[in-house]
N, CA and C of each residue as an Amber inpcrd file, in Angstrom:
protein
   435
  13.4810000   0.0540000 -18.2630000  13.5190000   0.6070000 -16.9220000
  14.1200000  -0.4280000 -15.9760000  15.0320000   0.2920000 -15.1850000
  15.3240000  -0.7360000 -14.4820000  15.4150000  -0.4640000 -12.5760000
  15.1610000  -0.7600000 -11.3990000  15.2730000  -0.2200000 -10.6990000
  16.3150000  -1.0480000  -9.4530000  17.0350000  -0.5570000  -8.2990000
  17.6760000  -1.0140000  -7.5860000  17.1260000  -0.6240000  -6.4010000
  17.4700000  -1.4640000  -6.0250000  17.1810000  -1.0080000  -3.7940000
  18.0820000  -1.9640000  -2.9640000  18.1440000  -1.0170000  -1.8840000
  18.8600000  -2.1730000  -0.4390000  18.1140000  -1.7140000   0.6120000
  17.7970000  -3.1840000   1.2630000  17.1210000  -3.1030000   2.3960000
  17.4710000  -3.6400000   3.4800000  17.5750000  -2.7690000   4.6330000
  18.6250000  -3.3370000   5.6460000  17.0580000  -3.7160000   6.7670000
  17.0740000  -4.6060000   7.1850000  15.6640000  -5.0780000   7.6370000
  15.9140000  -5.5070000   9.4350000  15.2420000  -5.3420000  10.5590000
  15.4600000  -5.9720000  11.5220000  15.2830000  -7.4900000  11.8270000
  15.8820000  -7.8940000  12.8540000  15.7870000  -9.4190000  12.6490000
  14.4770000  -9.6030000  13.5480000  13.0690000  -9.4370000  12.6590000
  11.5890000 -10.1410000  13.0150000  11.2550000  -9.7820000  11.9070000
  10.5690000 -10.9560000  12.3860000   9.6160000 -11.8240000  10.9530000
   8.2170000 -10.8240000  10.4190000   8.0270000 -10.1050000  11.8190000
   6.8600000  -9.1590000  11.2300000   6.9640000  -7.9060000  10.1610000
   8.7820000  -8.2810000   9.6290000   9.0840000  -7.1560000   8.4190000
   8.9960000  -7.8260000   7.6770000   8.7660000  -9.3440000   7.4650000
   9.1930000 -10.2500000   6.1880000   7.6900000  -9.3950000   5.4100000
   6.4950000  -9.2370000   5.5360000   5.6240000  -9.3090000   4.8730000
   5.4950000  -7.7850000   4.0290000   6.1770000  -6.9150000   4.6860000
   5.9430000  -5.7780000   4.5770000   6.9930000  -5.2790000   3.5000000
   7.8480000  -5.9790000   3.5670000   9.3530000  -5.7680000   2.7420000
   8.8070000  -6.5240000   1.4400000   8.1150000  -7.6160000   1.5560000
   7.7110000  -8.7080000   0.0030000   7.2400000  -7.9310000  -0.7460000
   5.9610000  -6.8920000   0.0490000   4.9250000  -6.0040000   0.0010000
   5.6190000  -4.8360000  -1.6140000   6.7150000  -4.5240000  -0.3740000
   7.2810000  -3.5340000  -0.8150000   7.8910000  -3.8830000  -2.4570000
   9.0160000  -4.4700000  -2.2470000   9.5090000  -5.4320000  -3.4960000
   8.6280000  -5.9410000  -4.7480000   7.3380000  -6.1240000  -4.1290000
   6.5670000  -7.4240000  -5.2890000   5.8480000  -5.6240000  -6.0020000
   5.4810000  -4.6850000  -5.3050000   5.0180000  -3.3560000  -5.7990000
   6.1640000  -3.2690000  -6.6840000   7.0680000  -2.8170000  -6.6380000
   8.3800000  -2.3260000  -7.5870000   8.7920000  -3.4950000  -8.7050000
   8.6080000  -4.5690000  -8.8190000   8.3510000  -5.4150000  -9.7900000
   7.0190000  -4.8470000 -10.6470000   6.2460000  -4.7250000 -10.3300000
   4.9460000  -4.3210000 -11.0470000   5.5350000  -3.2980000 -11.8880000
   5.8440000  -2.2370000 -10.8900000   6.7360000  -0.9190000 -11.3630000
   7.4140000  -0.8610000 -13.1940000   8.3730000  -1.8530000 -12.6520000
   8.6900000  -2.2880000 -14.0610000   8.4430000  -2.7820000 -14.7150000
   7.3280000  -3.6380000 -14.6480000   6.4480000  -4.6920000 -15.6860000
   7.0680000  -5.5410000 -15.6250000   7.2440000  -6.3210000 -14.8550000
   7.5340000  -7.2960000 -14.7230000   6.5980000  -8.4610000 -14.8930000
   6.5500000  -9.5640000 -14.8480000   5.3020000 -10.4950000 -15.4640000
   5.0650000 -10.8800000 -13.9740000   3.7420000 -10.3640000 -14.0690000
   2.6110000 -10.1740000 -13.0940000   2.0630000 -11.1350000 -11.9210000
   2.3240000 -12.7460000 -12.9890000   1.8160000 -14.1350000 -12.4530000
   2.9280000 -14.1670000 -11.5920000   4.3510000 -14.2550000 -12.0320000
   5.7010000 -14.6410000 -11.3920000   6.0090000 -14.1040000 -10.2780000
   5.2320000 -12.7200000 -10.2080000   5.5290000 -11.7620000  -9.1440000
   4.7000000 -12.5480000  -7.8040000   3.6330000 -12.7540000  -8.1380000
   2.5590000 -12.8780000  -6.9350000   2.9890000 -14.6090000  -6.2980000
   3.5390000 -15.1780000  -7.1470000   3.9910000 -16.5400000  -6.5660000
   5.0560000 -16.8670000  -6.7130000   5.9870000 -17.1940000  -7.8030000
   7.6450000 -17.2320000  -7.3980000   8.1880000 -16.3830000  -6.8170000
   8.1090000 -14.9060000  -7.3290000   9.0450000 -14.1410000  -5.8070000
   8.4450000 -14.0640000  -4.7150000   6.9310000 -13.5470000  -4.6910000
   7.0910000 -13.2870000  -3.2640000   7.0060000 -15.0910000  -2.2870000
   6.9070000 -15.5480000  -2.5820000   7.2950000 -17.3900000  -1.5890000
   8.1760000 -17.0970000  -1.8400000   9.4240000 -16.9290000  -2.8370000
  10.7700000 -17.4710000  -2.6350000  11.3440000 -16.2850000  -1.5040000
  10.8170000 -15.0610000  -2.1650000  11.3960000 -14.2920000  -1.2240000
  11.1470000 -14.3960000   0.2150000  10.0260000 -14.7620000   0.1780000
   9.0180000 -15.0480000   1.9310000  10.3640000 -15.9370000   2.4330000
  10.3810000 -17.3950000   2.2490000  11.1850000 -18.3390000   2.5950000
  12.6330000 -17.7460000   2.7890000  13.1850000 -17.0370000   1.9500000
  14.6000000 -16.5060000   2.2320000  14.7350000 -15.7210000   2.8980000
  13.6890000 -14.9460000   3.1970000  13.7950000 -13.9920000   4.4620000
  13.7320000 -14.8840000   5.9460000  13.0180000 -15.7420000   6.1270000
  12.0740000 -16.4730000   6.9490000  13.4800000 -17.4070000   7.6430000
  14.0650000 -17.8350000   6.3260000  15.4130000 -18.5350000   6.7560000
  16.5760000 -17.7750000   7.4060000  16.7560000 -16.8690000   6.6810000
  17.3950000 -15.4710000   7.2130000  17.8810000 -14.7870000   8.8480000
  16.5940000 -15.0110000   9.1660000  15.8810000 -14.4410000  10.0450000
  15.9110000 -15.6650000  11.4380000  15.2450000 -16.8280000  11.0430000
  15.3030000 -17.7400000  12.1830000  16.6100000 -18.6210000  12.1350000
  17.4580000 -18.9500000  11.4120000  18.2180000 -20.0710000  11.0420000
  19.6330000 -19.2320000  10.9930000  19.6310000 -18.3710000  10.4480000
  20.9720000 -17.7100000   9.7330000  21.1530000 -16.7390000  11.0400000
  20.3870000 -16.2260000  11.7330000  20.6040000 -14.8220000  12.6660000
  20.2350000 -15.7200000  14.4560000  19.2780000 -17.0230000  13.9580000
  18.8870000 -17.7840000  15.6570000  17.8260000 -16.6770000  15.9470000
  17.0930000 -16.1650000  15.2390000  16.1280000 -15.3230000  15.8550000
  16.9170000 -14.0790000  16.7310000  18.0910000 -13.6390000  16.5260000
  19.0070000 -12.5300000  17.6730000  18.2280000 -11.1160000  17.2390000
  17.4560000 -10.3120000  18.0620000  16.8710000  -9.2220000  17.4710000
  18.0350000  -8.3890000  17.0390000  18.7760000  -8.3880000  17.4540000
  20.3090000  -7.5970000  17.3700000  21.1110000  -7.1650000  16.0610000
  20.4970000  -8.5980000  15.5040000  21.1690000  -9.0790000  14.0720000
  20.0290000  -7.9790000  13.1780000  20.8060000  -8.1220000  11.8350000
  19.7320000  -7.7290000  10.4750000  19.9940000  -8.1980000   9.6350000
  19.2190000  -8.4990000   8.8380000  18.8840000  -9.4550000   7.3150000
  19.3450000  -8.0240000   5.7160000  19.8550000  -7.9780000   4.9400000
  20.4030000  -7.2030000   4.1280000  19.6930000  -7.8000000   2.7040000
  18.6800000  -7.4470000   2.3610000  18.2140000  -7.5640000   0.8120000
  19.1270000  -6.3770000  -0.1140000  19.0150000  -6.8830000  -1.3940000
  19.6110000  -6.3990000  -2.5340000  18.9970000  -6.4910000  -4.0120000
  18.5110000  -5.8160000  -3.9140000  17.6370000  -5.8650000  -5.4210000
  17.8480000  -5.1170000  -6.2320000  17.8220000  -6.1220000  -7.9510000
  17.8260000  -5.4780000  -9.0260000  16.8190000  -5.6630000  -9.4630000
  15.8100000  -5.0430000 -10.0230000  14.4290000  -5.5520000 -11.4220000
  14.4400000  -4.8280000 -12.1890000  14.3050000  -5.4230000 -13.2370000
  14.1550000  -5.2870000 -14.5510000  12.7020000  -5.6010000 -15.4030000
  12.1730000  -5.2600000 -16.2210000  11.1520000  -5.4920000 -17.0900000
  11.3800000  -7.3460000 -17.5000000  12.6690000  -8.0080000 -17.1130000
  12.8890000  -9.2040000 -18.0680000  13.4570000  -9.9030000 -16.7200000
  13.9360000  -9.3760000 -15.8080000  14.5230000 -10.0420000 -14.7960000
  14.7310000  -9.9000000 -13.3910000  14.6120000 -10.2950000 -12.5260000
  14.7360000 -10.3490000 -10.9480000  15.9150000 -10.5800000 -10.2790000
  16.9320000  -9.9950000  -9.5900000  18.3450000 -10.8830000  -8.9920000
  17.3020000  -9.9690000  -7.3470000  17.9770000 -10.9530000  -6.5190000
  17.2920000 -10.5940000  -5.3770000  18.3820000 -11.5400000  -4.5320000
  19.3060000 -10.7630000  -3.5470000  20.3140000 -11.3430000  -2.5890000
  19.3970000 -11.0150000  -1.5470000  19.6630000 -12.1180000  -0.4260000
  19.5950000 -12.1350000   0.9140000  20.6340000 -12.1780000   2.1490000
  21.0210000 -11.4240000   2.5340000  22.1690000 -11.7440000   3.5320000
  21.9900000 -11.5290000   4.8310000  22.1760000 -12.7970000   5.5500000
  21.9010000 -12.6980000   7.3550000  23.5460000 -12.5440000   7.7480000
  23.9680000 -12.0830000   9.0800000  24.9410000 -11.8200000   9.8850000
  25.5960000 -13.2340000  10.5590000  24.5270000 -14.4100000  10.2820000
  24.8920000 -15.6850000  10.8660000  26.2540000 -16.3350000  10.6630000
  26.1590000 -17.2610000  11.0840000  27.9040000 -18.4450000  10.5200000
  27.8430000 -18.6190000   8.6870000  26.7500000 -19.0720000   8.8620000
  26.6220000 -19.5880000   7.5300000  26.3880000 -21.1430000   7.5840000
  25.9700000 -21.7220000   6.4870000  25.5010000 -23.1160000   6.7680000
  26.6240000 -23.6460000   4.6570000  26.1230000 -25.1820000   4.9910000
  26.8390000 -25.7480000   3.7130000  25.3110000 -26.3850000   2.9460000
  25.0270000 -25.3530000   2.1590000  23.7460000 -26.0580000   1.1440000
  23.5780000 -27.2800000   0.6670000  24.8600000 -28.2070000   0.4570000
  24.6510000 -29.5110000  -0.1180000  24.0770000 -29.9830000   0.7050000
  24.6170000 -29.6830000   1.9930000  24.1440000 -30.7680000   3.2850000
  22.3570000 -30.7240000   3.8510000  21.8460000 -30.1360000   3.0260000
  20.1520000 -29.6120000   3.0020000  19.7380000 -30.7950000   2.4540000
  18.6730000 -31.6280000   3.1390000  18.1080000 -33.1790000   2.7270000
  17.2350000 -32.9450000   1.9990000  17.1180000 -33.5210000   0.8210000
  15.5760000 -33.4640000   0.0030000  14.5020000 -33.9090000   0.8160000
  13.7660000 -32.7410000   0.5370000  12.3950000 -33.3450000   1.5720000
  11.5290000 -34.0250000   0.9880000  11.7900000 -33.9820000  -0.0990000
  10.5930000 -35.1610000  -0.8610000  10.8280000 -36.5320000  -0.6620000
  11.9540000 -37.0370000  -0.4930000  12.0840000 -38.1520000  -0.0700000
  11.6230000 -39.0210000   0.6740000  11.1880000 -40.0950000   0.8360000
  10.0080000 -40.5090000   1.7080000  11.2300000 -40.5180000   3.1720000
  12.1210000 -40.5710000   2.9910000  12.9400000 -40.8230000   4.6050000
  13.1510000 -39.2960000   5.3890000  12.5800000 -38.5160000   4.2680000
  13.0360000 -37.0320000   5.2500000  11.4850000 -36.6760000   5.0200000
  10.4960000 -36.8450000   4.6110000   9.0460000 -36.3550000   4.7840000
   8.6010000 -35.6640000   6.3950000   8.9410000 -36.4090000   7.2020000
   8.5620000 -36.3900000   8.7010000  10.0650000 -35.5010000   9.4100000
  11.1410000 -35.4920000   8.8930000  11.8870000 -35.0740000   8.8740000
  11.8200000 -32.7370000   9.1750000  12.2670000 -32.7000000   9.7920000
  11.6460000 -30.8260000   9.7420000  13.1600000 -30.2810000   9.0850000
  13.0560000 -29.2170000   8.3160000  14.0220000 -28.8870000   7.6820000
  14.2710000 -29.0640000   6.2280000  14.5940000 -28.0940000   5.3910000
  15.1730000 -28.1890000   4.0200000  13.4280000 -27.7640000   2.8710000
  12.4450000 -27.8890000   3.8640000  11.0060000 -27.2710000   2.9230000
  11.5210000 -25.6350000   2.3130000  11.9400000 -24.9860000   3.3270000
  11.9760000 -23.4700000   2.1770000  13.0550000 -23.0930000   1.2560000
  14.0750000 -24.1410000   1.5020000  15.2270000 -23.9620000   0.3780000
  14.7790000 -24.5470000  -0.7720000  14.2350000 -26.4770000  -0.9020000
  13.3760000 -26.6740000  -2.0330000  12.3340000 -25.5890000  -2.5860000
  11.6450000 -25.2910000  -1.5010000  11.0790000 -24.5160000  -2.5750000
  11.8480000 -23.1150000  -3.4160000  12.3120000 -22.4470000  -2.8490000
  12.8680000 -21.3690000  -3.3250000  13.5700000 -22.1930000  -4.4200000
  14.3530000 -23.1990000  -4.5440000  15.1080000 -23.7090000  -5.6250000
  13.7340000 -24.3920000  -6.5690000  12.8410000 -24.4320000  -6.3890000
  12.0840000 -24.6190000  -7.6740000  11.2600000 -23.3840000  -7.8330000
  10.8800000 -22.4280000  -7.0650000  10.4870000 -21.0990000  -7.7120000
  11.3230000 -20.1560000  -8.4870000  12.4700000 -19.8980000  -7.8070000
  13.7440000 -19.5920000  -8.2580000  14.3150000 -20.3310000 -10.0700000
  14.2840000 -19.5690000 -11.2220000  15.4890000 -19.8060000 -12.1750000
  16.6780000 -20.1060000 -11.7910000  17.2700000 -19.2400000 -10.6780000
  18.3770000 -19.6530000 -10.5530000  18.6790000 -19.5610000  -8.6930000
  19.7190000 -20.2690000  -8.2140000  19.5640000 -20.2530000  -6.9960000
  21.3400000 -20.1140000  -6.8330000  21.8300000 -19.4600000  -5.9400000
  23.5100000 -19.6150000  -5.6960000  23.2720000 -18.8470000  -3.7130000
  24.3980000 -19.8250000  -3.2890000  24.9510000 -19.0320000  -1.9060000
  25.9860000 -19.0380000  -2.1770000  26.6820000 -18.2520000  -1.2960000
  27.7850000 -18.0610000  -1.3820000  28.3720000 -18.8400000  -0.1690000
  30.1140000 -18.8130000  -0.5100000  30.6340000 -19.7380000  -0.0930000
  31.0630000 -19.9780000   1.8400000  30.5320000 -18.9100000   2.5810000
  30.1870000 -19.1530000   3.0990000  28.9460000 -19.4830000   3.9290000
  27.6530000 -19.3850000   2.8640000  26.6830000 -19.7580000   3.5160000
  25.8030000 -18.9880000   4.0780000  26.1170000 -17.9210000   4.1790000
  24.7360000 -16.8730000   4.9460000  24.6160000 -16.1680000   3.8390000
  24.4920000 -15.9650000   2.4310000  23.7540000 -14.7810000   1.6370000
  23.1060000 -16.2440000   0.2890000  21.9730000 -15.6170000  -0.0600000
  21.8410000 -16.3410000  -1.4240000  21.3380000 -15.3840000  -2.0130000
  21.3990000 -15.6340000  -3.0760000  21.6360000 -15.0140000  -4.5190000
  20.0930000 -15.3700000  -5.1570000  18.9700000 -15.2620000  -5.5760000
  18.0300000 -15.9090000  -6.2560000  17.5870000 -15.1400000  -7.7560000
  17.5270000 -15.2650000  -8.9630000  17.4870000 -14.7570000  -9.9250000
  15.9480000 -15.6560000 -10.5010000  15.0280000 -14.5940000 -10.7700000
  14.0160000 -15.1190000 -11.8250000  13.5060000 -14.1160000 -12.8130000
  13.4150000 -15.1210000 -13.9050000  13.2420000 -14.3940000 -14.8790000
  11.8080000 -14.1020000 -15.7790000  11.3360000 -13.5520000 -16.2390000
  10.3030000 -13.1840000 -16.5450000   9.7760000 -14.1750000 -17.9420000
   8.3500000 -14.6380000 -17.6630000   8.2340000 -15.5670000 -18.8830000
   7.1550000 -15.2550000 -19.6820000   6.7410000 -16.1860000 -20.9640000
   5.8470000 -15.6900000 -21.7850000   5.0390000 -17.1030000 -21.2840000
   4.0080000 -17.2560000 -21.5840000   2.7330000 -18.5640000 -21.2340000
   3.2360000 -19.5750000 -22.4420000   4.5670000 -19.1000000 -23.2320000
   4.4550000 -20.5280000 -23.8790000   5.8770000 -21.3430000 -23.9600000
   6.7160000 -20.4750000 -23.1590000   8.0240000 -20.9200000 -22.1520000
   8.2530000 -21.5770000 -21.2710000   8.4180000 -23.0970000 -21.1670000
   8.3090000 -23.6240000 -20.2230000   9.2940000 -23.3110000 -19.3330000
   8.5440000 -23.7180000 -17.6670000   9.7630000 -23.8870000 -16.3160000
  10.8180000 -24.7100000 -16.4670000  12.1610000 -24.5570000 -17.0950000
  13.1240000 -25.9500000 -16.7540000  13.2010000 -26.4770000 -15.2360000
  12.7580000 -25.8100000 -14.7780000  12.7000000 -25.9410000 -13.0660000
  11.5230000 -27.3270000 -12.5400000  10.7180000 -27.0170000 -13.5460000
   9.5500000 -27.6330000 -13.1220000   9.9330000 -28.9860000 -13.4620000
  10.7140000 -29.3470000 -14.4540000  10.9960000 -30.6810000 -15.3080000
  11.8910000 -31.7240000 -14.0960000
């Protein structure tokens, strides 16, 4: 089974929860693995909306955020696209670093890139791409390593 959706969302944050809501239900839908659902997508998704929304759009109510979903029983692709400029991902500081700790900025892209299997934007910068995939308890995270 496999299912698709697009969600054209307004630019406030009080849809981010309701849309995860929505999404993390339709994962279930397909059996999707259950653990992955309740904490890698919905944070990664939380954060990519969240970024979306304040960073990519400046908070403009005007603007809208464009989800794109595929799920599968084995897999997740989940695009995000804001109306913004776009930004350059390399230039995102590791926040673990002790010189950017105190530093504000770059917490919800790390994370999404370690909840996330796979992480891509595109080349200009306002859509990402996040793919996760469904695991067994004796598959490790390469993410985590």
């Amino acid at each position: 089974m496999q299912l698709d959706y697009v969600l054209e969302l307004p630019n406030d944050l009080r849809a981010i929860e309701r849309s995860v809501d929505y999404l993390t239900d339709r994962g279930s839908e397909v059996g999707f693995d259950s653990d992955r659902l309740r904490l890698n997508f919905r944070v990664g998704l939380t954060e990519a909306l969240a970024n979306a929304m304040l960073y990519g759009n400046c908070r403009d109510p005007n603007k809208r955020v464009r989800v794109e979903a595929h799920l599968t029983p084995t897999e997740i692709t989940i695009q995000v696209t804001d109306e913004g400029r776009g930004f350059d991902p390399g230039t995102v500081r590791d926040p673990t670093l002790p010189a950017n700790r105190v530093r504000p900025g770059g917490r919800g892209i790390f994370l999404i890139r370690k909840l996330m299997d796979r992480v891509e934007f595109n080349e200009r910068g306002n859509s990402i791409t996040m793919i996760l995939q469904s695991r067994t308890e004796t598959t490790p995270n390469p993410s985590a390593e």
